[in-house]
N, CA, C and O atoms as a MOPAC input file, in Angstrom:
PM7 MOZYME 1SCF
protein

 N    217.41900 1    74.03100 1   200.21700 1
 C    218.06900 1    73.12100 1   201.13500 1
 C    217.53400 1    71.69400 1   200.97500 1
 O    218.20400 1    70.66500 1   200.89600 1
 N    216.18200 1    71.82700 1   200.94200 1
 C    215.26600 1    70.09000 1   200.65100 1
 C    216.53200 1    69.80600 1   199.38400 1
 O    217.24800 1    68.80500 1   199.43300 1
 N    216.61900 1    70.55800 1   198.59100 1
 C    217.24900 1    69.79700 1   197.21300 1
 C    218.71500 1    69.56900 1   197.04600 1
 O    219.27800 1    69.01300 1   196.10200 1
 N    219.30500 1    70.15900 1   198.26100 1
 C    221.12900 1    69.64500 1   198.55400 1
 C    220.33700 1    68.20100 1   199.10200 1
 O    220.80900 1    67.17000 1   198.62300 1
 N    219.10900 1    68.02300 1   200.11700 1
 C    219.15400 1    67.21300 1   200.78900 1
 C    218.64200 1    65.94800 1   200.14200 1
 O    218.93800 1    64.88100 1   200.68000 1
 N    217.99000 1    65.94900 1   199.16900 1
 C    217.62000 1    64.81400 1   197.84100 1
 C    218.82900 1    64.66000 1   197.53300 1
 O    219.59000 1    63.92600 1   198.16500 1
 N    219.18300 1    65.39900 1   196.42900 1
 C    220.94600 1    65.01500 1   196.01000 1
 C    221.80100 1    64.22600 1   196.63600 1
 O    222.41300 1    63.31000 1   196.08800 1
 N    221.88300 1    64.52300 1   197.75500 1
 C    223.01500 1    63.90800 1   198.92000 1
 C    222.38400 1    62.03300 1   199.21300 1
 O    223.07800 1    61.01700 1   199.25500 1
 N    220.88300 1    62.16300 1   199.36800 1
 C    220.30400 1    60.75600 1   199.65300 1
 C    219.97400 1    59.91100 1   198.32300 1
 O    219.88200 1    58.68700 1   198.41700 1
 N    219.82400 1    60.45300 1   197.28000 1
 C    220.09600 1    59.61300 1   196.59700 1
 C    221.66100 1    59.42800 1   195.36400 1
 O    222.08600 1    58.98100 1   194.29900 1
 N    221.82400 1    59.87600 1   196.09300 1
 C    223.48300 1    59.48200 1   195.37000 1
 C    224.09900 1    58.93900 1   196.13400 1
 O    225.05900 1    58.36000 1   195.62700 1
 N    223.97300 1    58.79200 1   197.61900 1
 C    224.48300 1    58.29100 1   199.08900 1
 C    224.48100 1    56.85700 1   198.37800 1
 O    225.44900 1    56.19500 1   198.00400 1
 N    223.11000 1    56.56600 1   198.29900 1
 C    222.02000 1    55.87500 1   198.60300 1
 C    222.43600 1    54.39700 1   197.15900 1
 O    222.54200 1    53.17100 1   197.19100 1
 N    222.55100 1    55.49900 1   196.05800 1
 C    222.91500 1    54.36500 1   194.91500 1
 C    224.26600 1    54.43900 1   195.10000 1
 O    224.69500 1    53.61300 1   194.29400 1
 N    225.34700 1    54.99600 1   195.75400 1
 C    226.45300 1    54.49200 1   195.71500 1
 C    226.65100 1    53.23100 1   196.56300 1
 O    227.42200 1    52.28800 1   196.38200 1
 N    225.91800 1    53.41700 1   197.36000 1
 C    226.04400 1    51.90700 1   198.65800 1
 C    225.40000 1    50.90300 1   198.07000 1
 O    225.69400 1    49.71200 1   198.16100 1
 N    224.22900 1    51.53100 1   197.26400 1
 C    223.56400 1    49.79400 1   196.15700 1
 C    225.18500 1    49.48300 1   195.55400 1
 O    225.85200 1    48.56500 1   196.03100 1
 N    225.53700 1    50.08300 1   194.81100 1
 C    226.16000 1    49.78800 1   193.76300 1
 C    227.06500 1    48.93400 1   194.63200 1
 O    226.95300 1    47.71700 1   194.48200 1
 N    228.52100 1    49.68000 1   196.09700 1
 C    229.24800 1    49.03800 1   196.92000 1
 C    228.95800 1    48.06000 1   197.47400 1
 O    229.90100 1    47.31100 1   197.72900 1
 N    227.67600 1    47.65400 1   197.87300 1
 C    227.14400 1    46.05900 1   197.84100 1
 C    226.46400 1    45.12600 1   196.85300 1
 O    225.74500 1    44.13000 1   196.93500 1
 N    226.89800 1    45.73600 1   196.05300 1
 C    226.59200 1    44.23500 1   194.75200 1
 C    227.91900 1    43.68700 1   194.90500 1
 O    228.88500 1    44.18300 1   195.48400 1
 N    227.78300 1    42.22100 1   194.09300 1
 C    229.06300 1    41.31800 1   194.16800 1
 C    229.33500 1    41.81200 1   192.67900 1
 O    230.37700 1    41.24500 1   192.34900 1
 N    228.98800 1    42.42300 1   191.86500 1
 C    229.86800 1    42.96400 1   190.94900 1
 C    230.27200 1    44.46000 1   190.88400 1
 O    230.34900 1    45.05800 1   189.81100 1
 N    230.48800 1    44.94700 1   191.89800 1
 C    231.51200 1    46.52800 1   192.00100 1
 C    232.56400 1    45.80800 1   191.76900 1
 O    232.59800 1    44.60100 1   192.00700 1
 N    233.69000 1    46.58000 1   191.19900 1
 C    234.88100 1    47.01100 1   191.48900 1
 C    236.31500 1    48.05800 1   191.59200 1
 O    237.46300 1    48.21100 1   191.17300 1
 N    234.98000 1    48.76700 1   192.73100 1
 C    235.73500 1    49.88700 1   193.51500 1
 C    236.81200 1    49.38600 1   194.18100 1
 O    238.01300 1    49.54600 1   193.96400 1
 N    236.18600 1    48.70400 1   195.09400 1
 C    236.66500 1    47.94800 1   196.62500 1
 C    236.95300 1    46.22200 1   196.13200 1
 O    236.44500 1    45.67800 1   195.15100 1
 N    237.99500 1    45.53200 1   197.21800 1
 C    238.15900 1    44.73200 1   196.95600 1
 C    236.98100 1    43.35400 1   197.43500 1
 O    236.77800 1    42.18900 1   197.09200 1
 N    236.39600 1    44.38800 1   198.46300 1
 C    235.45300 1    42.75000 1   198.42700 1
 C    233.54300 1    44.17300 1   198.63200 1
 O    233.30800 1    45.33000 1   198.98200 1
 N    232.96200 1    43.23600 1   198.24200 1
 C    231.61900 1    44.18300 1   198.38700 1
 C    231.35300 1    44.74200 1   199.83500 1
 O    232.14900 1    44.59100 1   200.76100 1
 N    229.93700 1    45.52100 1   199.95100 1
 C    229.86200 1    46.06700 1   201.16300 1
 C    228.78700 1    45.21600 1   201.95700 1
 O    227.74300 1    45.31600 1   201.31200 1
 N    228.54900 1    44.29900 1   203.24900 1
 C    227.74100 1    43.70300 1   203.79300 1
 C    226.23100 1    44.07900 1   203.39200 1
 O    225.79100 1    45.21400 1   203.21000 1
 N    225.52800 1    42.83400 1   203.29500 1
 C    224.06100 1    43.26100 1   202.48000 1
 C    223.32200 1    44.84000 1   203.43300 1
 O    222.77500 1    45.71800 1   202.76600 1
 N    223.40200 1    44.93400 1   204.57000 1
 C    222.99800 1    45.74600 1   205.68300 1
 C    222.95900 1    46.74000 1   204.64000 1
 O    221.94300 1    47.02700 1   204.00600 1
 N    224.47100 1    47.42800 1   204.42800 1
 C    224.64500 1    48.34600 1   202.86600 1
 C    223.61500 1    48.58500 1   202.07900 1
 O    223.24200 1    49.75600 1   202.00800 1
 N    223.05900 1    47.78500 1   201.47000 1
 C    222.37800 1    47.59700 1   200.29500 1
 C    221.17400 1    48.01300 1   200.82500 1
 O    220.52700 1    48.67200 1   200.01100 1
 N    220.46700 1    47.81900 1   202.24300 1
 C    219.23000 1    47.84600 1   202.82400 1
 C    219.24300 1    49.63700 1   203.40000 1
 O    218.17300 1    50.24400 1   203.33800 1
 N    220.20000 1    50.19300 1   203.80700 1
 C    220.52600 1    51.38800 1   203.92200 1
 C    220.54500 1    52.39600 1   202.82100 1
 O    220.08900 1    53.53900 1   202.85300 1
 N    221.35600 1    51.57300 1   201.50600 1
 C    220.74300 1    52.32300 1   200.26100 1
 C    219.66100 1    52.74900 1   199.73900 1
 O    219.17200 1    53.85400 1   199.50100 1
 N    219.34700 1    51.59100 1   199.59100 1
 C    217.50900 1    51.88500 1   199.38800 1
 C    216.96800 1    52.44000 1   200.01600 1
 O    216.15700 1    53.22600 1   199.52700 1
 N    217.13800 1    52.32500 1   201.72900 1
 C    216.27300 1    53.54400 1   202.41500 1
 C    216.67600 1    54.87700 1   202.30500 1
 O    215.83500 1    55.76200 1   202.46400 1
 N    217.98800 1    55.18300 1   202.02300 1
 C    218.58100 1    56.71200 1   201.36500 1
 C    217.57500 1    56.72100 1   200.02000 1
 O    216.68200 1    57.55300 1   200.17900 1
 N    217.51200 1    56.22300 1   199.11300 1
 C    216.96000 1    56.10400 1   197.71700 1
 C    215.42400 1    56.78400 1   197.71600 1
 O    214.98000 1    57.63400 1   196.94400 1
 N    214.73400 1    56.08500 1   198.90000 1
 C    213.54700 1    56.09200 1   198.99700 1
 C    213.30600 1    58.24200 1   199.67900 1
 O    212.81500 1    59.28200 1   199.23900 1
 N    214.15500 1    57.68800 1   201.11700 1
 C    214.18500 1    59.11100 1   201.45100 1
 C    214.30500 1    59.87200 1   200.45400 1
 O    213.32200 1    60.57900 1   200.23200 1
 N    215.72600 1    60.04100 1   199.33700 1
 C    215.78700 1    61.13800 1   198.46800 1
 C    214.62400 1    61.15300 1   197.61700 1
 O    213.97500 1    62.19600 1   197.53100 1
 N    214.20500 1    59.88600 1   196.82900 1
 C    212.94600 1    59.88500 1   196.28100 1
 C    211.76300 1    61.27000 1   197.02200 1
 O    211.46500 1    62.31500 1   196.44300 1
 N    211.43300 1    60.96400 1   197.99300 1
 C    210.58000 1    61.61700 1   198.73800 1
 C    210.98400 1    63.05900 1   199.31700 1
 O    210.15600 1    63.87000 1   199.72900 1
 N    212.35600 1    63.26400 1   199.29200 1
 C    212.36800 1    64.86100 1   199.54200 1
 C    212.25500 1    65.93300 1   197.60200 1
 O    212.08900 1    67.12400 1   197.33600 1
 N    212.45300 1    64.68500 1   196.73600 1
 C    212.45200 1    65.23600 1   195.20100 1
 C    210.87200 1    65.41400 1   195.23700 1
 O    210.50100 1    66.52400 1   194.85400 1
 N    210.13300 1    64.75900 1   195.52400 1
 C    208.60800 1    64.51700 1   195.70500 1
 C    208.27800 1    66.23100 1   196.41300 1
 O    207.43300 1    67.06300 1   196.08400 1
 N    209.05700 1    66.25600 1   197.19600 1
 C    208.14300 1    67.48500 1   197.82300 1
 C    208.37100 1    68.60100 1   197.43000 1
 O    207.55400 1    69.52200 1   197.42400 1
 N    209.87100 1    68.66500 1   196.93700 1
 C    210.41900 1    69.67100 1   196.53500 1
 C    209.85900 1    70.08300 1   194.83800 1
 O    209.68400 1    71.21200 1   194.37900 1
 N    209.71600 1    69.09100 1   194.32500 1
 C    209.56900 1    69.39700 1   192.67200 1
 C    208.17900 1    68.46200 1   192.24800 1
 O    208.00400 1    68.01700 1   191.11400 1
 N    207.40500 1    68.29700 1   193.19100 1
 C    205.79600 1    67.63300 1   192.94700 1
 C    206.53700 1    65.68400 1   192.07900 1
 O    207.59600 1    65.15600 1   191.73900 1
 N    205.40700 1    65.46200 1   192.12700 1
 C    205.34700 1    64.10400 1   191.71000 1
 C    206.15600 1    63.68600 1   190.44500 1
 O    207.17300 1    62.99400 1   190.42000 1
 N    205.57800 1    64.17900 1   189.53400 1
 C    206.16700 1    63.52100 1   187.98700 1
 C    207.71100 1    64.11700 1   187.95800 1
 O    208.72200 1    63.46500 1   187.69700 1
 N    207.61600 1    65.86300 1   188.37500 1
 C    209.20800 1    65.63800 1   188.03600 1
 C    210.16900 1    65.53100 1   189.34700 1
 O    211.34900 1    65.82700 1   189.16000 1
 N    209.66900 1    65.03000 1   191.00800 1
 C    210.68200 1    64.84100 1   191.39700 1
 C    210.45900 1    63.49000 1   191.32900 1
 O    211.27200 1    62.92900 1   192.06300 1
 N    209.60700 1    62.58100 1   190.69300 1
 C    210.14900 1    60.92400 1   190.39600 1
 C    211.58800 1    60.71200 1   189.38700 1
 O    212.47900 1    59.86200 1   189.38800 1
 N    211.27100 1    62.14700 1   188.40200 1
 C    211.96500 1    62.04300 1   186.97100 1
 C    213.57200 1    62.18400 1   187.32400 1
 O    214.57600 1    61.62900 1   186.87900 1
 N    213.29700 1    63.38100 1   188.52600 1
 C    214.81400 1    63.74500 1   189.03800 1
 C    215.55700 1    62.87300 1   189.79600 1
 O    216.78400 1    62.88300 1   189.89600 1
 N    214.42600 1    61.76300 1   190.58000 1
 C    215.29000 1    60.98300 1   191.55600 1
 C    215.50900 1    59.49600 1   190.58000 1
 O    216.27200 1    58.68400 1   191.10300 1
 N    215.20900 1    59.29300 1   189.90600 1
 C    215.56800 1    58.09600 1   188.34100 1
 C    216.77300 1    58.06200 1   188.09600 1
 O    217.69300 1    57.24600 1   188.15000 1
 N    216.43700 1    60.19900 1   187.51400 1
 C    217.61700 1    60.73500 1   186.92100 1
 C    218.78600 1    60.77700 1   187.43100 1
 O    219.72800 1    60.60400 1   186.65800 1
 N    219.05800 1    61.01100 1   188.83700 1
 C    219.79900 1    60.59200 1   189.72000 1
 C    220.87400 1    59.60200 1   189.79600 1
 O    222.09000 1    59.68900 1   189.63100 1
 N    219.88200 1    58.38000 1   190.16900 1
 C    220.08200 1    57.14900 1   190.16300 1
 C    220.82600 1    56.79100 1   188.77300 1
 O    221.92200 1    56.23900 1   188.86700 1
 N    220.42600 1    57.00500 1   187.78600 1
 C    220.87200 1    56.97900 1   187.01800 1
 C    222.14600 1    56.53000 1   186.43300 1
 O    222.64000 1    55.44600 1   186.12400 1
 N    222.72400 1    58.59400 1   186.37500 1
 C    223.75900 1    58.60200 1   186.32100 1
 C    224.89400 1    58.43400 1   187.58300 1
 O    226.12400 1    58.47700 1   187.57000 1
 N    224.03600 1    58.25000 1   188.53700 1
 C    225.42800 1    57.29100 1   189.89700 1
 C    225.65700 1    56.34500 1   189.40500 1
 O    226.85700 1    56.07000 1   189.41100 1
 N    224.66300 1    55.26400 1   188.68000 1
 C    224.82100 1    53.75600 1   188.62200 1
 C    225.88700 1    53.57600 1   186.87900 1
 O    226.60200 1    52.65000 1   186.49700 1
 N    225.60700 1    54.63000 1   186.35300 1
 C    226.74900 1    54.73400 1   184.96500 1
 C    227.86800 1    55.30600 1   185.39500 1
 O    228.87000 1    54.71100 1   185.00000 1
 N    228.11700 1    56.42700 1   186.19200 1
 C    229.46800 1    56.75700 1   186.42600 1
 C    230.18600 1    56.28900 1   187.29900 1
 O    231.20200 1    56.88300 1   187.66100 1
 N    229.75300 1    54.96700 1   187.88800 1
 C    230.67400 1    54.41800 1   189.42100 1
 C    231.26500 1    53.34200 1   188.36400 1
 O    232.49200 1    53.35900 1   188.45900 1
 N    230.72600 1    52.20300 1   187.17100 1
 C    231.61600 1    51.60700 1   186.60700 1
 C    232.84100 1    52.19800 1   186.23700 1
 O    233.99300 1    51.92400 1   186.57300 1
 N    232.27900 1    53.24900 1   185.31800 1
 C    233.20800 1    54.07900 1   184.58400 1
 C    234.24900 1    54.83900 1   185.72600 1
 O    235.40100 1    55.04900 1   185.34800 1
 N    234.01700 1    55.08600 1   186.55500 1
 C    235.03400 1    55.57900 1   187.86700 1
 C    235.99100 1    53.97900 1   188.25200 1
 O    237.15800 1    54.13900 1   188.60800 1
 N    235.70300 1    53.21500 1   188.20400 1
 C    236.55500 1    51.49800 1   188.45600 1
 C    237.29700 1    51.81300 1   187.58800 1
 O    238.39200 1    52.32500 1   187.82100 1
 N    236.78300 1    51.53200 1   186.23000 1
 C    237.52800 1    51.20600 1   185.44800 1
 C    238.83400 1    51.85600 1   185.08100 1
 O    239.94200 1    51.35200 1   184.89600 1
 N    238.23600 1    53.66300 1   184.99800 1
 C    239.27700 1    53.98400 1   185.13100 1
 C    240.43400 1    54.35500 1   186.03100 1
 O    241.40100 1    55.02100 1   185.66000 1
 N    240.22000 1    53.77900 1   187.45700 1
 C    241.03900 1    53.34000 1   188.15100 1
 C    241.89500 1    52.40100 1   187.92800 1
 O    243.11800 1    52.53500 1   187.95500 1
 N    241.26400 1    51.36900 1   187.68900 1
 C    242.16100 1    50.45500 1   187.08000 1
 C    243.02100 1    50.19600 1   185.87300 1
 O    243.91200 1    49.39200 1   185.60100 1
 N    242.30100 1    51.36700 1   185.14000 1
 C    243.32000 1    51.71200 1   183.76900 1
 C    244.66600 1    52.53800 1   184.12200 1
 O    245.73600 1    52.36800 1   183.53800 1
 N    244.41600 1    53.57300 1   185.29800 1
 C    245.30800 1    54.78100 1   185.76200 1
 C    246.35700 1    53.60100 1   186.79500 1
 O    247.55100 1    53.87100 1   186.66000 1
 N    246.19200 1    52.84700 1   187.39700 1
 C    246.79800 1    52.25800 1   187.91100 1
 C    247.63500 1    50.64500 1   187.03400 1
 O    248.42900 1    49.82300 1   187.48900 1
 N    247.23100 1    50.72200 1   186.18200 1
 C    248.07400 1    49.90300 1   185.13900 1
 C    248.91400 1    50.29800 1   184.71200 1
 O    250.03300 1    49.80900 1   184.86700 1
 N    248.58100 1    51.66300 1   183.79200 1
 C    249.62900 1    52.53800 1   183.38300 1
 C    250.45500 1    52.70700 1   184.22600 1
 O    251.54400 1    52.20000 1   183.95800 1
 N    250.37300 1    53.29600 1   185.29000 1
 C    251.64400 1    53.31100 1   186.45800 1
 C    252.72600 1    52.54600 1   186.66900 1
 O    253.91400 1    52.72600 1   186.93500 1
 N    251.80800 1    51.40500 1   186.43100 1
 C    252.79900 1    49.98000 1   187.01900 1
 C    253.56100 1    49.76300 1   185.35300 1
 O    254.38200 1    48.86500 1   185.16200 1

């Protein structure tokens, strides 16, 4: 259960970094900095339930790993929104 509950906070956590940068484009305008300060504290939380659940080195490695691939697959999720919605039109 700790490790649905990592998962969930840091993917929460880097999706709201990502929705408040001024370069997403999910959404048409970013998410208020507040966002961004909420992320990180999801980030940190998940950080720290990977910590307890899988010890130090590999729940740092898992909550990176994480982060990671949220912060590569949310461009790639825009874009191809915006490719699927071109084609349409």
């Amino acid at each position: 259960m700790i490790t649905l509950l990592a998962l969930l906070l840091t993917l929460s956590g880097a999706a709201l970094i990502y929705l408040a940068s001024a370069q997403q484009r999910l959404r048409a305008s970013s998410l208020p900095a507040v966002a961004r300060l909420t992320g990180w504290l999801f980030v940190a939380g998940g950080t720290a339930c990977w910590w307890y659940e899988a010890g130090m080195g590999a729940g740092i490695t898992a909550a990176l790993t994480m982060l990671m691939l949220c912060w590569v697959a949310l461009p790639y999720a825009a874009w191809w929104r915006t490719a699927v919605r071109d084609t349409v039109e």
